[in-house]
VEXLO-971672 format. One line per 4 residues: number of its first residue (from 1); their letters; for each residue x, y, z of C-alpha. Coordinates in Angstrom, 1 decimal, always signed. Example, Ala and Ser with C-alpha at 12.3 -4.5 7.8 and 13.67 -1.06 7.14 Angstrom:
<bakes>
1	as	+12.3,-4.5,+7.8 | +13.7,-1.1,+7.1
</bakes>
This chain:
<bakes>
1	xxxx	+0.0,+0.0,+0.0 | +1.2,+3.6,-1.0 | +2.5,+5.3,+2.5 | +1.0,+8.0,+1.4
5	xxxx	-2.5,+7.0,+1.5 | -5.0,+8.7,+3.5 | -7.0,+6.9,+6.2 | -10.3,+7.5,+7.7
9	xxxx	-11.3,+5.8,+11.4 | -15.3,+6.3,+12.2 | -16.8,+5.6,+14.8 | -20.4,+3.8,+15.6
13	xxxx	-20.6,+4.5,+19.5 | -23.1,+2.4,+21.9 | -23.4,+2.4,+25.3 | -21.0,-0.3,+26.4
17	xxxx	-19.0,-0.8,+23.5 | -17.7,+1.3,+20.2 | -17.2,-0.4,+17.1 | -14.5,+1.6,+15.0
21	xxxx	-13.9,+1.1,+11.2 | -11.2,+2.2,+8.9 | -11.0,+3.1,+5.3 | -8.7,+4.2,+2.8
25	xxxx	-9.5,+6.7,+0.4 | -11.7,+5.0,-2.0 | -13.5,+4.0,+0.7 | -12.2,+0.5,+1.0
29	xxxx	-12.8,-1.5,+4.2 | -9.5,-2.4,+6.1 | -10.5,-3.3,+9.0 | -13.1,-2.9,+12.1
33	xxxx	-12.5,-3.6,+16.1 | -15.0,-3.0,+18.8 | -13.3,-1.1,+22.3 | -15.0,-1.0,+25.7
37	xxxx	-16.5,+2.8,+26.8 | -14.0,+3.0,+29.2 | -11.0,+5.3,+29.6 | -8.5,+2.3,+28.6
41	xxxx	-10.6,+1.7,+25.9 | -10.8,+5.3,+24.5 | -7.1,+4.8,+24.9 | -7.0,+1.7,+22.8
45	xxxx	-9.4,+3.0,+20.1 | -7.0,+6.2,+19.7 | -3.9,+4.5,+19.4 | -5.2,+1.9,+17.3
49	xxxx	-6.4,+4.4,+14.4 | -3.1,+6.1,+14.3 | -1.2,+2.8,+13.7 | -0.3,+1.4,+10.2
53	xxxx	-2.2,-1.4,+12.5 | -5.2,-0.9,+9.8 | -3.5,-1.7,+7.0 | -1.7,-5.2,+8.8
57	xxxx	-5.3,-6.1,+9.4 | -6.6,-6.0,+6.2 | -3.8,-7.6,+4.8 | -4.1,-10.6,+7.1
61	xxxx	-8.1,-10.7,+6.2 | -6.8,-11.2,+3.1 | -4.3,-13.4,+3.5 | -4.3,-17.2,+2.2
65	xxxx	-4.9,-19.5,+5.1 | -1.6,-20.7,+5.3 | -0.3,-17.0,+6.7 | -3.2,-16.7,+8.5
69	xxxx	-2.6,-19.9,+10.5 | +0.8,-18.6,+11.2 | -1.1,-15.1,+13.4 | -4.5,-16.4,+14.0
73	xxxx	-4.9,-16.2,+17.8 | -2.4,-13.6,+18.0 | -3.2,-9.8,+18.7 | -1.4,-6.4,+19.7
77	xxxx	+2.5,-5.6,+19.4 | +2.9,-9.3,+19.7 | +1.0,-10.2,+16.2 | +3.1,-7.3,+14.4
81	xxxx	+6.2,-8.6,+16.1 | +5.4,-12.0,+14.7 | +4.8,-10.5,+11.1 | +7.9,-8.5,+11.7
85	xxxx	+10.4,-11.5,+11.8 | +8.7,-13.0,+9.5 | +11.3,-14.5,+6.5 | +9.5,-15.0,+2.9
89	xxxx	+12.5,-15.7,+1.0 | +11.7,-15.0,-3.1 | +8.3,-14.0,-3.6 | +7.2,-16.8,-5.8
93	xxxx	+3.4,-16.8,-4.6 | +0.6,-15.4,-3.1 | +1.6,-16.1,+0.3 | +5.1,-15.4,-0.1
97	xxxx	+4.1,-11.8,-1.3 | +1.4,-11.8,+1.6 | +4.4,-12.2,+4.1 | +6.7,-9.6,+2.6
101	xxxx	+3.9,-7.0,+3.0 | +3.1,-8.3,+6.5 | +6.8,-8.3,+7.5 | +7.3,-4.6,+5.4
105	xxxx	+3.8,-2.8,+7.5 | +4.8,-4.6,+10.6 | +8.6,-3.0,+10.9 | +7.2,+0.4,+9.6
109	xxxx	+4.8,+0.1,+12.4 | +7.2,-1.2,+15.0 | +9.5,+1.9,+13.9 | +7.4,+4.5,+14.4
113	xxxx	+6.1,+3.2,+17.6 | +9.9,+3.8,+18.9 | +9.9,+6.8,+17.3 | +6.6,+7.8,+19.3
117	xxxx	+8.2,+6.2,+22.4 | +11.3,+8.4,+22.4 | +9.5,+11.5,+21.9 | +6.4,+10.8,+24.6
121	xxxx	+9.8,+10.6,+26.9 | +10.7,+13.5,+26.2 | +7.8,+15.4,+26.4 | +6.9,+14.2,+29.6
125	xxxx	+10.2,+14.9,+31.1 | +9.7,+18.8,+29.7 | +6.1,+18.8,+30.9 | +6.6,+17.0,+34.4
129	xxxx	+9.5,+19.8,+35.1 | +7.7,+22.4,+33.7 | +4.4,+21.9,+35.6 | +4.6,+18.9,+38.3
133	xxxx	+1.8,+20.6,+39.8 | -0.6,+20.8,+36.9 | +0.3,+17.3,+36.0 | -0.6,+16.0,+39.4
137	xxxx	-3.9,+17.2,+38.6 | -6.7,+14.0,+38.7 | -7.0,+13.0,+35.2 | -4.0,+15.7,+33.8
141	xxxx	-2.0,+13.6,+31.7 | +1.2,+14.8,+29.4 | -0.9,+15.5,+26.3 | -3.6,+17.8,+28.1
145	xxxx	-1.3,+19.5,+30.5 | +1.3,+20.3,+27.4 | -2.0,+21.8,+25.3 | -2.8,+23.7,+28.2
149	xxxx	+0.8,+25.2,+28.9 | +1.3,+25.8,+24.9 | -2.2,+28.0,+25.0 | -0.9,+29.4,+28.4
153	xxxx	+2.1,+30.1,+26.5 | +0.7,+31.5,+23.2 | -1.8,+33.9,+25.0 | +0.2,+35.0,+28.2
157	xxxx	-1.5,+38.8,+27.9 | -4.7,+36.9,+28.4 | -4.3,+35.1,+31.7 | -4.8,+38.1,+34.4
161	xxxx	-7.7,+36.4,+35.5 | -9.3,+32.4,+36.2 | -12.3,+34.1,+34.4 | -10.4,+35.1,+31.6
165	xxxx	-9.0,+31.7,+31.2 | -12.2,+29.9,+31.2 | -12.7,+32.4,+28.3 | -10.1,+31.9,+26.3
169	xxxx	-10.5,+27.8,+26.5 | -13.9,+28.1,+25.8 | -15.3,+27.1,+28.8 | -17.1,+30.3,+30.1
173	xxxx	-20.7,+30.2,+30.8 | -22.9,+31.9,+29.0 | -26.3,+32.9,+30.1 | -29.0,+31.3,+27.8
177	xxxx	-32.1,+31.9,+29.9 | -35.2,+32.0,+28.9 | -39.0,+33.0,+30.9 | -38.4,+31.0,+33.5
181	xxxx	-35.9,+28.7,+32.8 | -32.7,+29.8,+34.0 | -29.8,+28.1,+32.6 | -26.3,+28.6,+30.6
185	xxxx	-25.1,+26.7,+27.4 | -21.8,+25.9,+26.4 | -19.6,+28.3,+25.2 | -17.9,+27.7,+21.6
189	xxxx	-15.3,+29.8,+20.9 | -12.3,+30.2,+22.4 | -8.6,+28.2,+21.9 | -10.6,+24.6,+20.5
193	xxxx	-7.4,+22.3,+21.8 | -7.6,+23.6,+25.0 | -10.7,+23.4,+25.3 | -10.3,+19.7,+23.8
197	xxxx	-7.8,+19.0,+26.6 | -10.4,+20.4,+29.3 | -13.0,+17.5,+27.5 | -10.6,+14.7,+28.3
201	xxxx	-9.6,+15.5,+31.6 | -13.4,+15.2,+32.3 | -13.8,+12.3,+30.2 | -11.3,+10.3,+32.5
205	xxxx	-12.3,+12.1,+35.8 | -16.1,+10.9,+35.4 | -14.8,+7.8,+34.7 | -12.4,+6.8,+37.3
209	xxxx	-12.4,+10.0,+39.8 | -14.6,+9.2,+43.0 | -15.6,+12.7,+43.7 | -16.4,+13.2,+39.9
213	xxxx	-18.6,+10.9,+39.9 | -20.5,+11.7,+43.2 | -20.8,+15.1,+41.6 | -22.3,+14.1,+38.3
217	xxxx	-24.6,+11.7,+40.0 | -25.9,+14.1,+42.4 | -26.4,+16.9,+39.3 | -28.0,+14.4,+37.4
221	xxxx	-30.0,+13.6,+40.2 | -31.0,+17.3,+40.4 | -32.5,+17.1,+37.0 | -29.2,+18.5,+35.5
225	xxxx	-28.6,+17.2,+31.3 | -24.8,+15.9,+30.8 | -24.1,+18.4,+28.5 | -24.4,+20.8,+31.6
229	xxxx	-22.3,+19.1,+33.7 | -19.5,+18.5,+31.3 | -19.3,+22.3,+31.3 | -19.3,+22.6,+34.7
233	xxxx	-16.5,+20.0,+35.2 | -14.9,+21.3,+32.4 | -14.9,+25.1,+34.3 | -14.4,+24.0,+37.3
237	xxxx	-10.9,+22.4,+35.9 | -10.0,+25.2,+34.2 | -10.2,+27.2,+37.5 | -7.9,+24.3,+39.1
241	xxxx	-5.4,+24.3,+36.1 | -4.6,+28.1,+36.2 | -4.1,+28.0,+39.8 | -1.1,+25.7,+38.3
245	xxxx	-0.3,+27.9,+35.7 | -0.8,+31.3,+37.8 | +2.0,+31.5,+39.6 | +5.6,+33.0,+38.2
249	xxxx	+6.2,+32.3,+34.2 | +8.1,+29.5,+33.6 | +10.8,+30.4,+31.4 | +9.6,+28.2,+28.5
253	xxxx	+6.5,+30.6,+28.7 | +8.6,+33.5,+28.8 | +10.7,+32.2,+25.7 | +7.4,+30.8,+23.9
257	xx	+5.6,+35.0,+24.6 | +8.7,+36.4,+23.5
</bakes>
């Protein structure tokens, strides 16, 4: 397959399980895998569209039976380390010819992941220093806590107040009464990856963060819809994360402003 093919992942979600498909861009089936609605899975889903891990399982679909014996059973890093030491010798048939592609998708794969690897090492090592507070945050990981220190960064003019914060990641209320209901919507403007970063911090409080989840039960109890409580979690983290990012400018802020 050319490397410079485009992919597309979608998405059917459920309640208990999401069933993701990809497709190349004449809209070719290469593969499909159901993930749990959990945080791990979410995880799983993710890291399993950005892999050349779509195109190894079409290919093994595909494959004559005698190559698929050799992986059935198999899944993960260890199936594409299996295909990556795989030795087809002169391609002299169909399966031969199977195995070279295999072996070729599986080292590319296996490459990149290491590349990935190194660089998610250094990142955290930047972030962790940078902001150990706002990484000990519940449910701050690397990612979201980088985002939030590159818009910190990028916008330092903007951050003399929480309230201006909450603006400028697009998580400020805004009124959206009406007769007698009194109520506020969510608020779309603002820096959208930071605001993205704010969404999965929530996502994986609500899902494994006691006090999260007493809050959104009791709100939901109160008649609350979840759309309203995700923008209340989502404000009252971004209150919490600029007390982490309040404090004297790290010099990588000062550096990124200049």
């Amino acid at each position: 397959m050319n490397e410079d093919q485009g992919i597309t992942v979608g998405v059917d979600t459920h309640k208990d399980v999401h069933v993701a498909a990809v497709l190349n861009q004449a809209g070719s089936l290469l593969g499909t895998r159901s993930f749990p609605t959990t945080t791990r899975g979410y995880a799983q889903l993710a890291t399993w569209g950005i892999q050349a891990g779509g195109q190894l399982e079409a290919l093994i679909i595909a494959a004559p039976e005698p190559v698929r014996r050799l992986v059935r059973g198999l899944a993960g890093k260890h199936r594409i380390r299996v295909c990556a030491a795989f030795r087809p010798g002169p391609v002299t048939d169909p399966a031969t010819a199977t195995k070279v592609a295999l072996r070729s998708l599986a080292r590319r794969w296996l490459a990149l992941q290491a590349e990935i690897d190194d660089l998610d090492s250094h990142l955290t090592t930047l972030v962790t220093a940078l902001a150990p507070d706002l990484v000990a945050l519940p449910g701050v990981g690397v990612d979201t806590a980088g985002q939030l220190l590159v818009t910190a960064g990028d916008n330092p003019h903007r951050l003399h107040s929480e309230a201006a914060f909450a603006r400028l990641c697009g998580v400020a209320p805004i009124p959206a009464s009406s007769g007698r209901t009194d109520r506020h919507r969510l608020h779309r403007g603002g820096d959208r990856d930071a605001n993205s970063a704010l969404w999965r911090i929530t996502l994986v409080r609500t899902g494994c963060h006691q006090p999260t989840k007493d809050y959104v039960a009791r709100r939901t109890a109160e008649g609350k819809t979840k759309p309203e409580i995700m923008r209340c979690l989502k404000r009252y983290i971004a209150r919490e994360a600029f007390t982490r990012l309040a404090g004297p400018t790290p010099p990588a802020l000062q550096t990124t402003a200049k």
